[in-house]
Every structure is written in structure tokens, then in C-alpha cells.
C-alpha positions in Angstrom: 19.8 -14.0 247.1 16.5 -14.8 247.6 15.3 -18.3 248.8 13.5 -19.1 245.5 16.5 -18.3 243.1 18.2 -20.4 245.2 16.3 -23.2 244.5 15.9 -22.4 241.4 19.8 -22.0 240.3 19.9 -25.5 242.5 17.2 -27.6 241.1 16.2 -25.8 237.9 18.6 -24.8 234.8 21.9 -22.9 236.1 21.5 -19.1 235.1 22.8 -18.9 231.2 21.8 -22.1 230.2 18.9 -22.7 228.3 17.7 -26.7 227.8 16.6 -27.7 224.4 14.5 -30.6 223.1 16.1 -32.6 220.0 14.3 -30.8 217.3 14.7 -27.3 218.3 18.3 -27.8 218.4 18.8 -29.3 215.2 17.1 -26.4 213.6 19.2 -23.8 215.7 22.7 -25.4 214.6 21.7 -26.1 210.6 20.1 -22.7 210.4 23.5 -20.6 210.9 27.0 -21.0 211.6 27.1 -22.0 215.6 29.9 -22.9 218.4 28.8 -26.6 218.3 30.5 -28.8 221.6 30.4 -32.4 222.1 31.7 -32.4 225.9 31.9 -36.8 225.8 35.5 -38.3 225.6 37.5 -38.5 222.6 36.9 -42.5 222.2 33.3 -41.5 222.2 33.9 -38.4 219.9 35.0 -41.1 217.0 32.4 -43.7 217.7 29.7 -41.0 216.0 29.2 -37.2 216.7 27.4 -34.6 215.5 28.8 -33.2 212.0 30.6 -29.6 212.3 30.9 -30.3 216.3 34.6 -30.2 218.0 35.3 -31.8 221.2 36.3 -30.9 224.3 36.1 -33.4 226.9 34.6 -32.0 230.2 36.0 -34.5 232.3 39.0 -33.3 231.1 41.3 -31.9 233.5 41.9 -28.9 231.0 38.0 -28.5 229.9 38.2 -24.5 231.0 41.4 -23.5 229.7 40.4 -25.6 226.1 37.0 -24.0 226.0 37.8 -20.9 226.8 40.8 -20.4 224.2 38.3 -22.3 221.5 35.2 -20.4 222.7 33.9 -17.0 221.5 31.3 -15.0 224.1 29.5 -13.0 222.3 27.8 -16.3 220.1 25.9 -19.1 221.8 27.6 -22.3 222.6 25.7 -25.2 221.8 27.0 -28.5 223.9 26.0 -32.4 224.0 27.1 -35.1 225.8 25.8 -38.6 225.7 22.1 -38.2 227.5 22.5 -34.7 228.9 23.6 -34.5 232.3 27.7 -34.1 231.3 27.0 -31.2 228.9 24.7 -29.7 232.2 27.8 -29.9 234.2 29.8 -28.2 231.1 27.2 -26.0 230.6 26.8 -24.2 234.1 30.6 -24.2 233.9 30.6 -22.0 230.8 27.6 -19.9 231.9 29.6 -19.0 235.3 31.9 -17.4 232.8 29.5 -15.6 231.3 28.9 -17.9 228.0 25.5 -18.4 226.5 24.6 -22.0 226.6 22.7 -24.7 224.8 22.1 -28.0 225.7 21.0 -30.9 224.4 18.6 -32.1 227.2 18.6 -35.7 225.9 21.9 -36.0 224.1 23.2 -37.8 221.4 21.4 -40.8 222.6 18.3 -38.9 221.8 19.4 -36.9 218.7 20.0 -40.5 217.2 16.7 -41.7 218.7 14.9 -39.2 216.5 16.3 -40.0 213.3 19.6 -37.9 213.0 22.7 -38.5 211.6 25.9 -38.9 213.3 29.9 -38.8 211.5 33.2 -40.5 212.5 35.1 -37.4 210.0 
């Protein structure tokens, strides 16, 4: 491994993982049916989510083993977390298993921020 992709996996986006802005991932996940993660607790999972997402809490001891069994490899995986740095961590995970991974860079906190809807159902 070279010295820049070093750096790169360890400052930049992990191999796998592709960031996305607000917009562009509200139009990926209403254009088709999509793997659609909130990686935030379960209390915060029922304060307001995303509609059609299904949670699996990455501080969850089990986040691998639920994710994996829920999770299919050949589609993208599109997670959020709160502001974007737990759906990172769940992100890299499921990319060093060979998942393709979307996050939202700025979360929930900026999905709502922009005008979107949210659901307790």
C-alpha cells in the first residue's frame, strides 16, 4: 500500500463508501426501491426517521450480525445517523465487507434542515 492510499483510506472516505449531500440522496432513495439504514438508537428511531428506513443501531453490540442477515450485496446500502459521523463508522464497517455504501454526510439533522419529512410509523 502506497503512502497516499493510506492517507487517503485514513483521512478521506473509507474505500466503498461514497458521501452524499442532502439532495442527491433524497433523489437516489425516492427514485427506486433502496436498502435504506438509520444506524441511531431505537429511542431516536421513534423520535422521527426517514419513511421506508429500518434500523439498526451501530452502537449496537450485534450491528454486523443484524446488518448482514438484513442486508443484500449486490444493491447499495443507504445509511444516516444523526449528523453523519455514526453512519461513517457503520458505513466503513459494511464497506470492509464488501457492501456498497451511501451516506448521508449531514444526517438527519440536515435532511430536516432542508425541508424533509420525517415519520414516527
Amino acid at each position: 500500500m502506497s503512502l497516499l492510499s493510506f492517507l487517503m483510506g485514513a483521512c478521506g472516505t473509507p474505500e466503498g463508501v461514497e458521501n452524499m449531500g442532502v439532495e442527491a440522496f433524497r433523489n437516489a432513495i425516492s427514485t427506486k426501491k433502496v436498502q435504506l439504514i438509520d444506524v441511531r438508537t431505537p429511542a431516536e428511531f421513534t423520535e422521527g426517521h426517514i419513511e421506508k428506513a429500518q434500523n439498526i443501531d451501530v452502537t449496537g453490540s450485534n450491528f454486523m450480525q443484524k446488518a448482514t442477515s438484513a442486508l443484500d450485496k449486490s444493491q447499495p446500502v443507504y445509511v444516516y445517523c444523526r449528523t453523519g459521523r455514526r453512519s461513517m463508522q457503520a458505513a466503513a464497517m459494511l464497506a470492509k465487507k464488501g457492501y456498497q455504501v451511501i451516506n448521508l454526510d449531514s444526517g438527519i439533522v440536515g435532511w430536516i434542515g432542508a425541508g424533509n419529512p420525517v415519520t414516527t410509523k
